[in-house]
N, C-alpha and C positions, 0 to 999 in steps of 0.2 A: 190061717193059724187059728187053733182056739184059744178060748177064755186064758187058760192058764198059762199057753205059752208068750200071749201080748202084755199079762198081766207081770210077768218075769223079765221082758223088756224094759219094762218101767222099773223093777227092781233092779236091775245093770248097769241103766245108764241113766236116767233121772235121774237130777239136785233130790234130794231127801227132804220135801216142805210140805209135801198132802197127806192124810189118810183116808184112804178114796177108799168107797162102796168094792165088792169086791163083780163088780158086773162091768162088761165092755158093751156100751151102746152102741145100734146101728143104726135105729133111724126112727122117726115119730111120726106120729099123724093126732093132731087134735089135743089132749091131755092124755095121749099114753105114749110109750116107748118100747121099743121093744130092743133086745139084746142080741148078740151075732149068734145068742146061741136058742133064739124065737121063743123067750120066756119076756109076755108082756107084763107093763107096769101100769098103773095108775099113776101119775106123773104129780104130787102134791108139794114138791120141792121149786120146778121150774127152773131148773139151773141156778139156784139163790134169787129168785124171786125176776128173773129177766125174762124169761119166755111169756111176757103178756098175754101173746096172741097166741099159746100153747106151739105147737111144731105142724112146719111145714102147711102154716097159714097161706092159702091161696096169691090172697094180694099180694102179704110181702114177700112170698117168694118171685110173683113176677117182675115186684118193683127193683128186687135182687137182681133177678134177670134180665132186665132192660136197662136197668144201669149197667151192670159188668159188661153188657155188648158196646156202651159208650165210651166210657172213662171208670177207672176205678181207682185211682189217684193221682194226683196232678200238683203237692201240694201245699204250702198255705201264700205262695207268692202268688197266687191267681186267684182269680173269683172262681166259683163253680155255681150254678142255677139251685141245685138241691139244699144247698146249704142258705142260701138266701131266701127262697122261696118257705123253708122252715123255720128262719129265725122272724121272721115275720107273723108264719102263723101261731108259733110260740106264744111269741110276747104279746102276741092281738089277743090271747087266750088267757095271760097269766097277770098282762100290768107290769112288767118287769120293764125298762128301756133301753139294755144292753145283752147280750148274749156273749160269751166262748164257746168253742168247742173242743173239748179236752176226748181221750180214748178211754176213761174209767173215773170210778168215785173219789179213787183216794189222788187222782191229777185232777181232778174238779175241785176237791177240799184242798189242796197245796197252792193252787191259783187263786181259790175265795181269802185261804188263809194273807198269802202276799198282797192281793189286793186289800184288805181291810186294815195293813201294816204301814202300805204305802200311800193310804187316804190320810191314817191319824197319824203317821209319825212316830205311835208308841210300838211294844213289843210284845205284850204280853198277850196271853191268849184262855180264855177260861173254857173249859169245857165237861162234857160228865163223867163220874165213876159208872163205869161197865159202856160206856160207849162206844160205838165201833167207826174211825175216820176214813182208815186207811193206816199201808202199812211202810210208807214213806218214811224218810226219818223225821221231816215234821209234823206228817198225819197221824204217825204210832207215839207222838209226843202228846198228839190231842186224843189220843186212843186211851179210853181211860181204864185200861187193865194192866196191873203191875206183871202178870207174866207175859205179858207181851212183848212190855218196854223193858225188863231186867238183862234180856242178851244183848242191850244195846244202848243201857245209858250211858254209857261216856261218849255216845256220838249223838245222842238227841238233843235239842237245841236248848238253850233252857228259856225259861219264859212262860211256860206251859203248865198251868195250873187246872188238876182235876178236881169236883167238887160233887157232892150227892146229886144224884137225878131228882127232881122235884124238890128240892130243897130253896126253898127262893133265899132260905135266911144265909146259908148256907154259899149261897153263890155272891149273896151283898157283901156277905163278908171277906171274899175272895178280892172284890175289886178293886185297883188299886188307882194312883192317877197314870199310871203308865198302861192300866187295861184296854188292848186297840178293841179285840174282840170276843164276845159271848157265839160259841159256836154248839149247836145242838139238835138231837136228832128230835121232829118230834114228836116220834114213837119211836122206842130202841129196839131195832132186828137182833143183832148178836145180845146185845146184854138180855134175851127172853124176853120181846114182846113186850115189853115197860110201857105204860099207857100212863102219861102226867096227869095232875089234877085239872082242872079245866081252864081254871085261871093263871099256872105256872107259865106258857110262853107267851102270855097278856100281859103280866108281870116284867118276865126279862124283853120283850118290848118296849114295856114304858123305862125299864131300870136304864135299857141302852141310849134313848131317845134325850134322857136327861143327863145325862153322862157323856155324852158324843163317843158312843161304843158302837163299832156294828155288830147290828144280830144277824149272826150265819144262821142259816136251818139245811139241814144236812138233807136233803131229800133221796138221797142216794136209794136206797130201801123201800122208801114211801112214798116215793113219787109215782107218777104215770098208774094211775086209779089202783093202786095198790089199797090202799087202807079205805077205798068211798067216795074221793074224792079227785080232782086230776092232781093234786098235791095235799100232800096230810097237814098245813100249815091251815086250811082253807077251814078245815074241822074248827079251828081254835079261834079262828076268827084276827089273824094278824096279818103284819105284812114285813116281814125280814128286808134287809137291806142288800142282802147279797143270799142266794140257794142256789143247793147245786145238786145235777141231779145224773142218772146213770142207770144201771140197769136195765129198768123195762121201756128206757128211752126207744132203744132203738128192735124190739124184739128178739135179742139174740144177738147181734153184731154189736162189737165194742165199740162203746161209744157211749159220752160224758160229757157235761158242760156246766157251766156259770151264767145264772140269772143276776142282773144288779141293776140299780136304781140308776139312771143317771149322775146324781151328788158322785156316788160313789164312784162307779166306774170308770169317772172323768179323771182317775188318781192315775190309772194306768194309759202309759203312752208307750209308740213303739221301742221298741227291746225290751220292756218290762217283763214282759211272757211271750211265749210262744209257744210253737206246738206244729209239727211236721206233718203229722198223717188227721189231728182235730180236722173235725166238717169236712171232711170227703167227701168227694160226691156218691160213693156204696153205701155209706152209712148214713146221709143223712136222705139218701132216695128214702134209702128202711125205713129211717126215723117218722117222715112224711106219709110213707104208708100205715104206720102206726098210729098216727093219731086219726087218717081218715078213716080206718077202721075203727075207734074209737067211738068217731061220729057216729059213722052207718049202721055197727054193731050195736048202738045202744050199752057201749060195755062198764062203764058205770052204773048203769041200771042192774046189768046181772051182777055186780061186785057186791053193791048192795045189797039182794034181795037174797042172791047165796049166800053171802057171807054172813047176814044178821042168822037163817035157817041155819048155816053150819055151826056159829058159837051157841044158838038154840039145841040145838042136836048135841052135841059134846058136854055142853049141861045137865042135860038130860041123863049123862051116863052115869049112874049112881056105883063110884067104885072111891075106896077108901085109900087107891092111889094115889089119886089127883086131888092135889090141893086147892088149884086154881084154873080157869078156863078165864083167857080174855084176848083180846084183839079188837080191830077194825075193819070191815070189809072183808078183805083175804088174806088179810096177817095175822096169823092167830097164833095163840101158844096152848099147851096145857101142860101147866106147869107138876111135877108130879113129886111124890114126898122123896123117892130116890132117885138116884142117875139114870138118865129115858135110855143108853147106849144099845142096851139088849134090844129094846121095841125096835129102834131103828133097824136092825139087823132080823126081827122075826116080821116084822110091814113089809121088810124087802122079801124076805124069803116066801109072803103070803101075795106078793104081787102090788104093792105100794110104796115110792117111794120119799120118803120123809125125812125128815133132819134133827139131829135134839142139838138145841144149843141153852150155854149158861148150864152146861152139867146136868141138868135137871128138867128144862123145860123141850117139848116136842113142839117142834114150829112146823108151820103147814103157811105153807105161801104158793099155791097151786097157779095155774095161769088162771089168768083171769075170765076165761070163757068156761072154765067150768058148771055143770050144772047140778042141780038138786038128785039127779038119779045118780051121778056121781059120787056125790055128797053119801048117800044115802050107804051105797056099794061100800065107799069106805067107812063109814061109820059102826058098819056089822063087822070088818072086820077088826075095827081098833075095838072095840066092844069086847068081840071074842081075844082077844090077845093079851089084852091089861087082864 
C-alpha cells in the first residue's frame, strides 16, 4: 500500500487522539529514517526523545535478538536475570536503593505518585504550571495544563495543586500540612524546554526535607544522558527521594520505572502496586544494552560536546524570529515570536525531522549519537527556512 492509502486506515478505524506527521516510516539506520516511499530524514525528534542509541543500534538490536530467542515474557511472579542483573547496575550507578519496573512515564509518575501518599499518609500533591506527568487521571491531575485537564475534571482526583515553574515563593505558599508531595521536572520537555534557576530544585530539596515532603523528579524526558548528564537532577546538584524515569531507558522498547531511597520505598509492600509485563526480560535485555553502550560509546561525552556546539550554532542564527535559544546537552528549544507549526512541516518537507511544542517553541531532542556534521547539515537548513 502507499502513503495515502495506510494514512486513510488510520482515518477509519483509529480512536481520534494524534496528529501525526503526514509520513509512514519504514525503517532507520543511525539518526535518519527513511519512509516506505525512500524520502530520507535527518531524525532530530527521536521518537520524543527515546531513540538514545538513534535506529537500528548494532548492540541492542542483538541484545533484542538473543533475548526474544529466550523468553520474552514470563511475568512479574518469577524472577527473570535481565531485570536483576540491571537493577543493580542502575542503582550502583545512581545511589538510589530501590527500583520498579513500570511500561511508561506516566505508570512510573502514578506509582512515585502512591508511593510518596502511602509513606506520609497525606494527600496532596504540588506540582508545576506547563508541566508534563502523564495522561492518567492522577498524572493529568499533576499535568499542569488546564486544556488538558478541562475534558476531565469531574474525574480527577482532587488534592492536586499546580504552582509556577521556578517560583520557590510561589510553591511555599502552596504547601499545606497535608502536602505528601513536591513532584517536578527538572527541565520541562512539553512545557518548551524550561531550564529553572540554579538554586530552585536546591530549594524544593531543602523546603521537602524540613517539611517531611517527598521530592519527586520526573526524569521521564531527562533522563538517560538526555540533558549531559546520566539524570538531569545531577546538573543541580540534589538528590530527590523518589525519580522516575522512561523513554530513553530502554532505546525504543517501552519501558519505565521508579528510583527511591530506602526510608521511602519501605511504605510500599506486596499488593500495594503491581505491574504485569514491568522488567521483562525483552526490555530490560534493551535497557542493559543501553547503558553498556553508554559506557563503551563515550555517549555522555558526545551529548555534551554536540550539544554545547549545537545551542552555539542556533545562537549564532541572527533572525528576528527567534526570541530565545536554550537547552541542555540534547534538549534544546528555540523558542520563536510566533507558532513554529509551519517549520515543522517545511524541516519535514526539506528532509528533517522535528517537533514544536508550547505553541511556539521548536524542540530538537535528536538521539544522542549524533554528531557535529550533522549538526551542521541541519543548521543550514533551519537557517535557510526561518
Amino acid at each position: 500500500m502507499n502513503t495515502r492509502e495506510l494514512i486513510k486506515i488510520e482515518d477509519d478505524y483509529f480512536i481520534n487522539t494524534f496528529t501525526r506527521q503526514p509520513v509512514v516510516l519504514d525503517h532507520g539506520e543511525g539518526v535518519r529514517v527513511t519512509d516506505i516511499d525512500g524520502n530520507e530524514y535527518l531524525d532530530m525528534f527521536a521518537g520524543i526523545a527515546v531513540n538514545a542509541l538513534g535506529h537500528n543500534h548494532p548492540k541492542l538490536v542483538k541484545a533484542i535478538q538473543n533475548q526474544a530467542e529466550k523468553l520474552i515474557h514470563i511475568s512479574s511472579i518469577y524472577y527473570n536475570e535481565p531485570a536483576l542483573v540491571y537493577a543493580k547496575k542502575l542503582i550502583d550507578k545512581t545511589g538510589f536503593d530501590r527500583i520498579f519496573y513500570a511500561n511508561s512515564g506516566a505508570e512510573a509518575n502514578e506509582g512515585a505518585i502512591k508511593l510518596a501518599i502511602k509513606y506520609t499518609g497525606k494527600s496532596e500533591v504540588i506540582s508545576a504550571v506547563e508541566s508534563f506527568h502523564g495522561r492518567t487521571s492522577m498524572t493529568l491531575a499533576a499535568t499542569g495544563h488546564a486544556d488538558y485537564q478541562e475534558p476531565f475534571r469531574a474525574i480527577l482526583p482532587d488534592g492536586f495543586i499546580n504552582v509556577e515553574y521556578n517560583n520557590i515563593e510561589a510553591l511555599k505558599e502552596a504547601i499545606t500540612q497535608n502536602t505528601a508531595a513536591i513532584i517536578v521536572e527538572p527541565i520541562q520537555g512539553e512545557g518548551g524546554v524550561n531550564i529553572p534557576d540554579i538554586g530552585y530544585l536546591k530549594e524544593i530539596e531543602k523546603i521537602c526535607h524540613e517539611n517531611n515532603i517527598v521530592f519527586i523528579v520526573d526524569e521521564v524526558q531527562t533522563g538517560f544522558g538526555r540533558c549531559g548528564a546520566l539524570f538531569a537532577h545531577e546538573l543541580f546538584d540534589v538528590k530527590p527521594d523518589i525519580m522516575t524515569m522512561a523513554k530513553g531507558i530502554g532505546g525504543g522498547v517501552p519501558m519505565g520505572g521508579i528510583l527511591a531511597t530506602e526510608k521511602v520505598a519501605s511504605a510500599f509492600v506486596p499488593g500495594d502496586h503491581g505491574t504485569t509485563f514491568g522488567g521483562g526480560p525483552l526490555v530490560c535485555a534493551a535497557a542493559n544494552a543501553v547503558l553498556d553502550v553508554f559506557e563503551d560509546e563515550n555517549i555522555l561525552e558526545n551529548v555534551n560536546e554536540v550539544g554545547e556546539y549545537f545551542i552555539g550554532e542556533l545562537k549564532k542564527l541572527d533572525k528576528d524570529i527567534i526570541a530565545d535559544v536554550r537547552g541542555k546537552g540534547l534538549m534544546v528549544g528555540v523558542e520563536l515570536i510566533k507558532p513554529g507549526a509551519e517549520y515543522v512541516d517545511k524541516l519535514r518537507e526539506a528532509g528533517f525531522l522535528i517537533n514544536c511544542t508550547a505553541d511556539k517553541v521548536l524542540r530538537f531532542v535528536p538521539p544522542l549519537i549524533i554528531t557535529k556534521d550533522d549538526i551542521d547539515e541541519f543548521i543550514k537548513a533551519l537557517d535557510e527556512i526561518l
